[in-house]
N, C-alpha and C positions, 0 to 999 in steps of 0.2 A: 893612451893612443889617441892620438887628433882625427879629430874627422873633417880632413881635406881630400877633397874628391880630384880627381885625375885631371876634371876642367881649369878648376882651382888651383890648381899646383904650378912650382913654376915652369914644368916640364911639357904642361897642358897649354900653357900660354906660351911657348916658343914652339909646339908642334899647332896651334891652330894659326899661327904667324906664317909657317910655313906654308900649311895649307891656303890661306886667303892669297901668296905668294904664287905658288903652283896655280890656283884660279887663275891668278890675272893674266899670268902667260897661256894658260891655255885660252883665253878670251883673245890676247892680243897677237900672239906670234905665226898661228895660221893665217891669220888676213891678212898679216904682213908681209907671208912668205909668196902668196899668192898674188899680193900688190906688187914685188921685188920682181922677181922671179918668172911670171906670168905664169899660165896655165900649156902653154908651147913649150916650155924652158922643161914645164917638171914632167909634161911625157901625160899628162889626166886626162882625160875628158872634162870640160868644164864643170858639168850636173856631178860629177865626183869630188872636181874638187872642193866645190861651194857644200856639198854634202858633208866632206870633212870637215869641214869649215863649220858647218854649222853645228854637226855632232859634238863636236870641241869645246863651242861656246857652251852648248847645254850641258856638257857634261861639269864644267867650269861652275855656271850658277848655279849646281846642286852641290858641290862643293863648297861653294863659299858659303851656301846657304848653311849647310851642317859646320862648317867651320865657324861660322859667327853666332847659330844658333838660334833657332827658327821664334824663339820669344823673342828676339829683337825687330822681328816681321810683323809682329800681333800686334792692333790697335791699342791702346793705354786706357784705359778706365777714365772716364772722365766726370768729374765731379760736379752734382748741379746744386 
């Protein structure tokens, strides 16, 4: 029996693919909808839509955060 962990697998590396995928549109595609579109077009109140907008991105960079893996955020050991 191999001991390949679910991150490691190839299955893990096309679902965290996915996920850093799913991040970036949720980063990109409200501000675009809101730059396109305007804030008149979609019917919002402005403080709701930037509100969306910003929930979306936060929720985005905790996303990618767990998708890429919070040890690639950690300072490296550095040797004297």
């Amino acid at each position: 029996m191999s001991d390949v962990k679910f991150r490691d697998s190839e299955i893990g590396r096309i679902v965290r693919g996915i996920a850093v995928l799913v991040s970036a549109i949720l980063m990109i595609v409200p501000a675009y909808i809101n730059y396109e579109l305007g804030i008149t077009k979609i019917g919002l109140e402005p403080v709701v839509s930037m509100s969306v907008t910003l929930e979306l991105f936060a929720i985005a960079i905790v996303l990618f955060i767990v998708a890429v893996g919070p040890e690639k955020f950690k300072p490296k050991a550095q040797t004297q």
